[in-house]
C-alpha positions in Angstrom: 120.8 -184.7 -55.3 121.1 -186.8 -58.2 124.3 -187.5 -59.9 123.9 -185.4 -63.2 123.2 -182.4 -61.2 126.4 -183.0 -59.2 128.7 -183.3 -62.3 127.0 -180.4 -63.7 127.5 -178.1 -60.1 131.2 -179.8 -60.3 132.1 -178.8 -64.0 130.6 -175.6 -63.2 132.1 -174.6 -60.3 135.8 -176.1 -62.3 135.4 -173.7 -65.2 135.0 -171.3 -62.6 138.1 -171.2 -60.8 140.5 -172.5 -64.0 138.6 -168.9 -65.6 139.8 -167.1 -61.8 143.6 -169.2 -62.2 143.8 -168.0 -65.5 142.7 -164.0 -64.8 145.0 -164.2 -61.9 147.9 -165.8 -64.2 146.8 -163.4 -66.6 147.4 -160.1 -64.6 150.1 -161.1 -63.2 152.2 -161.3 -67.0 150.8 -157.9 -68.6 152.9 -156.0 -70.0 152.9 -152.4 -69.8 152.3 -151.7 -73.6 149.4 -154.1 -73.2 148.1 -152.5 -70.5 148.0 -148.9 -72.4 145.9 -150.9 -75.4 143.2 -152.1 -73.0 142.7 -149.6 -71.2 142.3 -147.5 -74.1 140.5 -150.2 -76.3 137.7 -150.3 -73.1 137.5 -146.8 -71.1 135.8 -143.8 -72.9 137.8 -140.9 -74.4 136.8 -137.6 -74.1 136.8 -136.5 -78.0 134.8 -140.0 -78.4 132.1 -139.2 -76.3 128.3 -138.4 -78.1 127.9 -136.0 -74.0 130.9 -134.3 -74.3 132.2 -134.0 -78.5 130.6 -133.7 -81.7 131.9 -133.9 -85.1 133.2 -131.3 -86.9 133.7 -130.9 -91.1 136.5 -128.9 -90.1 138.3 -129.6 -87.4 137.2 -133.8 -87.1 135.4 -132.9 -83.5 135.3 -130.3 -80.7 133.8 -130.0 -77.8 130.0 -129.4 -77.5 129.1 -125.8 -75.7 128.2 -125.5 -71.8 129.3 -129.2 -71.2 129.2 -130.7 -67.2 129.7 -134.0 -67.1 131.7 -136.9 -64.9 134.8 -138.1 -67.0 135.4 -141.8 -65.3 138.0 -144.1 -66.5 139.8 -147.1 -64.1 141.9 -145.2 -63.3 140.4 -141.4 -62.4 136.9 -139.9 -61.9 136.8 -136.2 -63.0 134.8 -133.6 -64.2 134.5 -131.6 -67.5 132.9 -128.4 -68.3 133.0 -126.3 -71.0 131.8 -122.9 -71.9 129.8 -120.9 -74.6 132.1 -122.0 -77.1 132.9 -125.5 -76.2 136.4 -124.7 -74.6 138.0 -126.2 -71.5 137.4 -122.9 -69.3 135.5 -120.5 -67.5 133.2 -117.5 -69.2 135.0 -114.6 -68.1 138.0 -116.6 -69.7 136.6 -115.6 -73.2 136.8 -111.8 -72.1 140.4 -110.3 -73.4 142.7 -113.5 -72.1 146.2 -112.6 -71.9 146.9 -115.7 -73.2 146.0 -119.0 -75.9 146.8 -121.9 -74.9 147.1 -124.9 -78.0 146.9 -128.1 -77.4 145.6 -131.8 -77.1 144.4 -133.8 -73.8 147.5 -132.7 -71.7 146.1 -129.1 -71.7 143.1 -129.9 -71.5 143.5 -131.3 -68.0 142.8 -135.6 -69.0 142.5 -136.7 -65.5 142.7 -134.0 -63.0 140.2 -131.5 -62.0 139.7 -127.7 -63.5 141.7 -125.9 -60.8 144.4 -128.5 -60.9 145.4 -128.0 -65.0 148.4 -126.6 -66.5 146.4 -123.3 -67.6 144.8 -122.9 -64.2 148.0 -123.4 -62.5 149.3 -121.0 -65.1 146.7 -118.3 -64.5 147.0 -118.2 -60.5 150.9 -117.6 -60.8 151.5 -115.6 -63.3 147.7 -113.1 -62.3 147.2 -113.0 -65.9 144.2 -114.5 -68.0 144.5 -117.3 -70.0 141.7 -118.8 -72.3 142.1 -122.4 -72.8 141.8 -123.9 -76.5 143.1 -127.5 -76.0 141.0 -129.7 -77.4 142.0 -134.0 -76.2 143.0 -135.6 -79.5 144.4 -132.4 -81.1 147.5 -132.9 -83.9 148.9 -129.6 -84.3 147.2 -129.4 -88.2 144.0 -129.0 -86.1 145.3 -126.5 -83.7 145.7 -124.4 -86.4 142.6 -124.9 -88.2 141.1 -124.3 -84.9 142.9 -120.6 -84.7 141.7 -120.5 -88.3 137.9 -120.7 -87.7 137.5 -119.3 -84.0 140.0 -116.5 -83.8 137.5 -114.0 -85.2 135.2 -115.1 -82.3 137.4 -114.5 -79.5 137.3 -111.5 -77.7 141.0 -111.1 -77.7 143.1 -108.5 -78.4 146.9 -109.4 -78.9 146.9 -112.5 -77.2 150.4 -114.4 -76.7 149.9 -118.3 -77.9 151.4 -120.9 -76.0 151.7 -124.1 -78.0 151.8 -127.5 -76.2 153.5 -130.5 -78.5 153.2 -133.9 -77.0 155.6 -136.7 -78.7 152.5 -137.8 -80.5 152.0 -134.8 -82.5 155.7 -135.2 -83.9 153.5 -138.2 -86.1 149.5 -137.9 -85.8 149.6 -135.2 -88.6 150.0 -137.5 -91.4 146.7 -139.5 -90.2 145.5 -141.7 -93.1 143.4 -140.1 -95.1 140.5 -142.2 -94.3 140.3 -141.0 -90.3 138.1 -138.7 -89.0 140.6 -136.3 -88.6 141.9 -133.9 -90.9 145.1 -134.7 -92.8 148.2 -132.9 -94.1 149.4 -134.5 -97.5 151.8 -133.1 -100.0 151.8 -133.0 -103.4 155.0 -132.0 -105.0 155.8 -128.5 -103.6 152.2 -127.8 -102.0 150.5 -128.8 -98.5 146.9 -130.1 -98.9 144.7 -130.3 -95.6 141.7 -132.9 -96.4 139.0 -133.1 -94.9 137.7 -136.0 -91.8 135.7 -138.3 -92.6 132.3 -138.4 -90.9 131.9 -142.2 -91.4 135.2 -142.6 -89.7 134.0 -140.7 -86.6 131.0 -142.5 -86.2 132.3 -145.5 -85.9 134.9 -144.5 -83.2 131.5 -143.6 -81.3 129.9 -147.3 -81.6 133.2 -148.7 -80.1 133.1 -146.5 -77.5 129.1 -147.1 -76.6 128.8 -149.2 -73.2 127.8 -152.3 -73.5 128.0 -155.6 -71.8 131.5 -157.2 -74.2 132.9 -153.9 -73.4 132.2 -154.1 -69.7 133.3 -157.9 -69.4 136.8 -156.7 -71.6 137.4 -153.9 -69.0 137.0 -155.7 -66.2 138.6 -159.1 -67.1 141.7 -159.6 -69.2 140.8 -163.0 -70.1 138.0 -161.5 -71.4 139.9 -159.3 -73.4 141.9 -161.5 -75.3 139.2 -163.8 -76.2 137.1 -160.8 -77.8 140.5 -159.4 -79.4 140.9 -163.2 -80.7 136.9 -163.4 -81.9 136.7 -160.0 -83.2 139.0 -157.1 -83.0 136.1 -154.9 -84.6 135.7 -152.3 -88.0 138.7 -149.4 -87.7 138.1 -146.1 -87.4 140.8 -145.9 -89.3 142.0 -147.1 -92.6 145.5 -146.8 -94.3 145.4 -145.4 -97.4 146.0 -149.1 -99.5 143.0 -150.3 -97.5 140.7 -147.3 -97.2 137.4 -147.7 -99.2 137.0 -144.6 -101.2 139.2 -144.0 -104.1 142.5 -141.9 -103.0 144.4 -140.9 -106.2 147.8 -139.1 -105.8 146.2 -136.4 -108.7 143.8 -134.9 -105.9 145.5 -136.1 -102.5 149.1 -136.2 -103.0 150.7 -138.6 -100.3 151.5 -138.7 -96.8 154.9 -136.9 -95.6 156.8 -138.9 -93.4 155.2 -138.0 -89.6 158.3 -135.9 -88.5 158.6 -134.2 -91.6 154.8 -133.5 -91.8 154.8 -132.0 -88.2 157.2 -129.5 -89.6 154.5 -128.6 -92.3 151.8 -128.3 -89.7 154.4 -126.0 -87.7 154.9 -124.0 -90.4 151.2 -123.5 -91.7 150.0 -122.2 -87.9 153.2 -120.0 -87.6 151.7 -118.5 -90.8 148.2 -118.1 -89.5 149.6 -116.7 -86.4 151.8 -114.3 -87.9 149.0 -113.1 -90.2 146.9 -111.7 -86.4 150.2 -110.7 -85.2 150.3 -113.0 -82.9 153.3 -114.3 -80.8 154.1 -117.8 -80.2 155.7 -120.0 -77.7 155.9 -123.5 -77.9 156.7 -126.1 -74.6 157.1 -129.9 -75.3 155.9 -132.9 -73.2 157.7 -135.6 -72.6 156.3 -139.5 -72.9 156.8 -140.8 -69.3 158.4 -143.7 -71.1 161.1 -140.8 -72.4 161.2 -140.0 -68.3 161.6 -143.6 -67.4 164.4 -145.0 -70.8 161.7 -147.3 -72.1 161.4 -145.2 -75.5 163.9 -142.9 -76.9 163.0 -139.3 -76.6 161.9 -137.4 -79.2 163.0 -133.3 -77.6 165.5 -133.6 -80.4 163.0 -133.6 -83.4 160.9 -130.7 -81.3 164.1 -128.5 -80.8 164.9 -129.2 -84.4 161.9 -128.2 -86.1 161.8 -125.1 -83.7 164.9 -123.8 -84.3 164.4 -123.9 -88.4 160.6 -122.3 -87.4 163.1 -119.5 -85.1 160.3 -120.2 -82.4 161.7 -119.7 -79.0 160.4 -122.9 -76.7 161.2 -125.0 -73.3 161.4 -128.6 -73.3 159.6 -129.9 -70.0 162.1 -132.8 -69.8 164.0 -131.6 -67.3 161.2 -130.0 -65.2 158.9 -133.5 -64.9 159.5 -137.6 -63.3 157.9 -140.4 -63.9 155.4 -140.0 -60.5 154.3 -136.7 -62.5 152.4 -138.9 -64.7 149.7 -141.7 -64.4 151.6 -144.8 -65.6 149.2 -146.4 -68.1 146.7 -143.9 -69.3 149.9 -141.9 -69.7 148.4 -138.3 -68.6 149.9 -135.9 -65.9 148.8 -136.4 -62.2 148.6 -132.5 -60.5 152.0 -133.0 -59.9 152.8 -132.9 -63.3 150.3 -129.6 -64.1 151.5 -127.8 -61.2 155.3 -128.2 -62.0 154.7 -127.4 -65.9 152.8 -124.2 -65.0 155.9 -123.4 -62.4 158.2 -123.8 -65.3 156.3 -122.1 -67.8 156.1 -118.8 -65.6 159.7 -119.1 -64.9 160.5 -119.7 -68.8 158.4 -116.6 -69.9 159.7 -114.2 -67.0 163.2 -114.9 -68.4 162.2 -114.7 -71.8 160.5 -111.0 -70.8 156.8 -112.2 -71.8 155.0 -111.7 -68.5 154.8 -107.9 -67.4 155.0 -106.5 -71.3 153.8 -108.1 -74.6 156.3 -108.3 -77.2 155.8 -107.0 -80.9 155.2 -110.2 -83.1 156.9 -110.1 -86.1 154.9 -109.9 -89.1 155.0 -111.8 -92.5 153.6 -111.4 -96.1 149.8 -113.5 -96.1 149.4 -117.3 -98.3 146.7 -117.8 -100.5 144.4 -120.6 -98.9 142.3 -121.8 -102.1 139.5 -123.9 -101.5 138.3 -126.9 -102.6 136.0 -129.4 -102.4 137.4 -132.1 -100.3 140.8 -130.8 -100.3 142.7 -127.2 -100.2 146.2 -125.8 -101.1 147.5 -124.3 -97.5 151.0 -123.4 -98.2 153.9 -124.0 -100.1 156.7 -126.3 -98.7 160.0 -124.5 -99.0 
């Protein structure tokens, strides 16, 4: 073997193991919030997925109909299907339910598998059926557009609504307008919804396509931080300063601050839900970090806007720990779904809902006046 072939095996096989030193040295500091980035920056999301969602002008994106499909990240492998009209359930759920169930990835059942989520937990307790809306990704503004466009397609007749608020919708509902969701602005005393932004979407869906920087960034840290140092990659979402269309207060208004607009939202699907005299009950989730002391919690803005709303709730903060919950993605293990359906059962026998439905009370109907890219909702006070 010739000398120039020995120093190149010998530099090799040095940038070799100072790479391995430098992965192990690597791992070994990670923070936690870190660890939450890259494993969302280089697993797939379910409402990011070309199999499972599609976009929607309305809503941002829902689920596409009659879905089955293997939902892998590092740290799970489940599976997701959907029925005839894209929701997180069985058929014979769309039949007369009992019970709606609103909300994002939680309800959905992110991580576990279809008998193991809140709502079928729920069902098998309490012998009544529910039909499950829950779409992953879901700010409350697009719960209630939801129950906006697919209540008259349900086959339900005086359904009770069971509204689930993670600490992320206290803020996601004042979403730059450039996103590919839609957004709740205000504009002196009215509420504009806008609509997503179909650009926005699509380029959530190139970041999440497989390919070989995204495999080498999920599987090596080192790897990571060299590809967030070359190239962080195009934003899905834009503030408004930076967004490239032109967004002038005259037709947009501006963002509410995120507590105050999750108020807003509140108040816009309490109307809707009032108009189809429909009762609602709303249950928060707790961050883990809330469980844990890492992050202070946020109950107190939930109970808050609740009690000005007069809806009657449960905070899960007392119900769930820490081990309830997968640690970085952040989702509930079974644990966590089983207990929350306990508690929810418990929480409606007391509050009389299971065995009779209550009379909802009912309230004069808002104007919704349409426009192009924008549309008047509600007024503030």
């Amino acid at each position: 073997m010739t000398t120039q072939r020995k120093n190149l095996i010998l530099l090799v096989g040095s940038v070799c193991l100072g790479l391995m030193l430098a992965e192990v040295i690597a791992r070994g500091s990670l923070s936690l919030d870190y660890q939450r980035e890259r494993y969302y920056r280089t697993n797939t999301s379910l409402h990011i997925n070309p199999e499972v969602a599609v976009f929607d002008p309305l809503l941002g994106f829902r689920f596409r109909p009659d879905v089955d499909a293997v939902f892998e990240t590092s740290a799970f492998s489940t599976s997701v299907q959907t029925n005839s009209r894209g929701y997180c359930d069985d058929e014979s759920s769309l039949t007369n339910p009992d019970f709606l169930i609103l909300g994002d990835s939680f309800s959905a059942g992110w991580g576990v598998e279809g008998a193991e989520r809140v709502c079928s937990r729920f069902e098998k307790i309490s012998n009544k059926k529910v039909l499950n809306l829950a779409v992953p990704g879901y700010n409350t503004i697009q719960e209630a557009l939801l129950i906006e466009q697919e209540f008259p397609f349900l086959n339900a007749e005086d359904p009770v609504v069971l509204l689930m608020v993670h600490d992320n919708d206290l803020v996601d509902n004042s979403t730059p307008l450039y996103s590919p969701f839609p957004t709740l602005r205000k504009k002196g005393p009215r509420l504009i919804v806008t609509a997503p932004i179909e650009e926005c979407y699509r380029t959530a869906l190139k970041q999440q396509t497989p390919n070989l920087i995204r495999f080498l960034r999920g599987h090596s840290v080192v790897a990571d931080l060299a590809g967030l140092f070359i190239d962080s990659g195009t934003p899905p979402i834009f503030p408004d300063a930076l967004a490239p269309i032109d967004i002038s207060f005259e037709e947009y208004g501006a963002s509410p601050p995120g507590t105050e607009s999750f108020e807003y939202a509140m108040r816009y699907l309490q109307m809707l839900l009032r108009e189809r005299n429909l009762p609602l009950y709303a249950f928060y989730i707790p961050h883990v970090d809330e469980l844990t002391g890492r992050k202070k919690p946020h109950s107190p803005v939930f109970v808050w806007v609740m009690k000005q709303l007069g809806i009657t709730y449960h905070d899960f903060s007392k119900d769930l720990e820490a081990g309830d919950y997968y640690l970085v993605d952040g989702h509930w293990k079974a644990s966590g779904h089983s207990k929350a359906a306990h508690a929810m059962v418990k929480f409606l026998e007391n509050e009389g809902v299971l065995g009779y439905m209550e009379e909802p009370i009912r309230s004069t109907t808002v104007a919704v006046k349409n426009r192009k890219t924008t549309r008047v909702i509600t007024p503030t006070e």
